[in-house]
C-alpha positions as CSV (number, residue, x, y, z in Angstrom):
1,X,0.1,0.7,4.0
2,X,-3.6,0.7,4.9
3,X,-5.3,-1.8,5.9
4,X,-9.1,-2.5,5.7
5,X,-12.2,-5.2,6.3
6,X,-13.4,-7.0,3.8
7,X,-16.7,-6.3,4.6
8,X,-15.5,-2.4,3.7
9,X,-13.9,-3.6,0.1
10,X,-17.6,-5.0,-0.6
11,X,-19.2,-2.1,0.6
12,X,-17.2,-0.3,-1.7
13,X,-17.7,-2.5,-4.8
14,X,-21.2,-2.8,-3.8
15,X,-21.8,1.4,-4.2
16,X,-19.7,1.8,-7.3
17,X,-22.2,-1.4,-9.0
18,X,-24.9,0.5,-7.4
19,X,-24.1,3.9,-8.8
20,X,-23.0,2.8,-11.9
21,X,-22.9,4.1,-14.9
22,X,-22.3,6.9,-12.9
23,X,-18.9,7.5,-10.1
24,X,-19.1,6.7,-6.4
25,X,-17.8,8.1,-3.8
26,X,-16.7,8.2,-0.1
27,X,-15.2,8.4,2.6
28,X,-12.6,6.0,4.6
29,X,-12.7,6.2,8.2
30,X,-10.1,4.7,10.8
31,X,-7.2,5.9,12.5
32,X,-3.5,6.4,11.9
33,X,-0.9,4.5,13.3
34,X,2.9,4.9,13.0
35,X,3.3,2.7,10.4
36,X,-0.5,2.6,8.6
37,X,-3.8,3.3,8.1
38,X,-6.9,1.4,9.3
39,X,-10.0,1.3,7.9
40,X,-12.9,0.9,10.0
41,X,-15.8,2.4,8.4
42,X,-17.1,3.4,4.9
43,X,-19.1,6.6,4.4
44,X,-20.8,6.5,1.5
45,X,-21.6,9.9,-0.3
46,X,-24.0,11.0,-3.2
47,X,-21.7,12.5,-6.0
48,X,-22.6,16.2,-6.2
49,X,-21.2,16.5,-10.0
50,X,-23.9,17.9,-12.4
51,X,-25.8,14.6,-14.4
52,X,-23.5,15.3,-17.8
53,X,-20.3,15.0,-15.8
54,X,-20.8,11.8,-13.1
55,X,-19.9,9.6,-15.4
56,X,-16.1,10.0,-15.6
57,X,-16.0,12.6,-12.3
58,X,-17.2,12.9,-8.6
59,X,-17.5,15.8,-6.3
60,X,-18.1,15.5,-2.8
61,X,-20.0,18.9,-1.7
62,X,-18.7,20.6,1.7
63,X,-21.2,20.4,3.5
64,X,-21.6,16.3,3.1
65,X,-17.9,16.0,3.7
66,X,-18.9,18.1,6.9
67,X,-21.2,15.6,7.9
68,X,-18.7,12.9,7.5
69,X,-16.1,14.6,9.5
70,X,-18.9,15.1,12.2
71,X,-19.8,11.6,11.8
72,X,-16.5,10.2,12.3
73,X,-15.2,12.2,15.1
74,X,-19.2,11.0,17.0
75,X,-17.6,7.4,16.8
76,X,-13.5,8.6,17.8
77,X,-12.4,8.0,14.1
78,X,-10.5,10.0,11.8
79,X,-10.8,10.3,7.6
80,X,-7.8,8.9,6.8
81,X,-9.1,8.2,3.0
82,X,-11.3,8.6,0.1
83,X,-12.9,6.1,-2.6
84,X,-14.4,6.0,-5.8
85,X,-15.4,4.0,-8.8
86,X,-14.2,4.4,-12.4
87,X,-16.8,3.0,-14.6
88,X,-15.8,1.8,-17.6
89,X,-12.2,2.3,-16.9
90,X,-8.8,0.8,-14.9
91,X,-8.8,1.3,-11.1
92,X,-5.9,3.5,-11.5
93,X,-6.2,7.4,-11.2
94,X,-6.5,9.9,-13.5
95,X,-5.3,13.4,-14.3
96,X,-8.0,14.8,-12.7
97,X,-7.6,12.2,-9.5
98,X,-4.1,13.7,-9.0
99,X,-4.8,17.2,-9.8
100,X,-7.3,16.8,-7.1
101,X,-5.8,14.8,-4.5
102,X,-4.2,15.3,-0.7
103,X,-0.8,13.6,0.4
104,X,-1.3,11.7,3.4
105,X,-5.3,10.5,2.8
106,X,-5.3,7.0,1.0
107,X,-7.5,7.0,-2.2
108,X,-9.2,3.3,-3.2
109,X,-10.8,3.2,-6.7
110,X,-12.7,0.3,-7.9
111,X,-13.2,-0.7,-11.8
112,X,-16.9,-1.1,-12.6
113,X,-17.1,-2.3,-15.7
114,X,-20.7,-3.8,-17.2
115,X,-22.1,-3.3,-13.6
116,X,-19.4,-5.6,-12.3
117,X,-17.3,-4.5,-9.8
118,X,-13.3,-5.6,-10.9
119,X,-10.3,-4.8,-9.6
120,X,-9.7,-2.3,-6.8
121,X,-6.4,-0.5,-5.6
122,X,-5.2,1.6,-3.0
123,X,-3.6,5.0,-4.1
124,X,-0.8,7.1,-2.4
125,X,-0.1,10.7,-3.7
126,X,3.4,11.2,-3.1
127,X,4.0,14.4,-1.0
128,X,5.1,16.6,-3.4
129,X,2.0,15.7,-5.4
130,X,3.5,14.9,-8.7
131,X,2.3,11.2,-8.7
132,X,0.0,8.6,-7.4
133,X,2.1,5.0,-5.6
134,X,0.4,1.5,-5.5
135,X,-0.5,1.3,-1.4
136,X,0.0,-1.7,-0.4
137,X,-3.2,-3.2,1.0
138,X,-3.3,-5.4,3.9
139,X,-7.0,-7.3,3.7
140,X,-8.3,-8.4,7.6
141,X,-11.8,-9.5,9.0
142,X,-12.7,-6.9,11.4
């Protein structure tokens, strides 16, 4: 379970309308618990993908995932997650998301679709990485 601010969800939708036609991306930063994840913070980050390829992929470079590790610990938190837009498409990963994904981290994508954010889901990869679970999302004011 994670659970997360609803001023973070609209910072979220707000960067994937902002980016668009183009995928967002960031980071999610909190703390674990026993039983969750909790959301604090969203770090937004410029997709690093060459121009031809934002579109339908992101890439966060090292060295700005550096910074957000840096930034995170400054302020006692942990990244316990990642997020990105699909625009055009479902909020539900793809192929690539899985191939590409970490057990343990929660992954939220957001449907932007005419420059309207839509729905948005939390993402689990199951440890042995062979699929993606619904995460149930528990929505608080912070």
């Amino acid at each position: 379970m994670i659970t997360i601010g609803e001023k973070q969800l609209t910072e979220i939708r707000e960067h994937g309308v902002r980016d668009y036609p183009y995928e967002c991306c960031g980071l999610l930063l909190g703390r674990y618990t026993a039983e969750r994840k909790i959301v604090s913070e969203t770090y937004p980050i410029s997709n690093a993908r060459e121009e031809s390829a934002k579109r339908n992929r992101f890439l966060i470079a090292p060295e700005e995932l550096m910074c957000g590790e840096r930034y995170a610990r400054g302020r006692d938190l942990e990244v316990v997650g990642f997020y990105h837009s699909h625009p055009e498409s479902p909020a539900v990963p793809s192929q690539y998301d899985l191939e590409h994904a970490w057990p343990t981290y929660s992954y939220i994508i957001v449907s932007v679709k005419s420059q309207k954010a839509e729905d948005l889901f939390s993402w689990e990869q199951e440890s042995d990485r062979s699929k993606f679970n619904r995460e149930e999302m528990r929505i608080i004011e912070l």
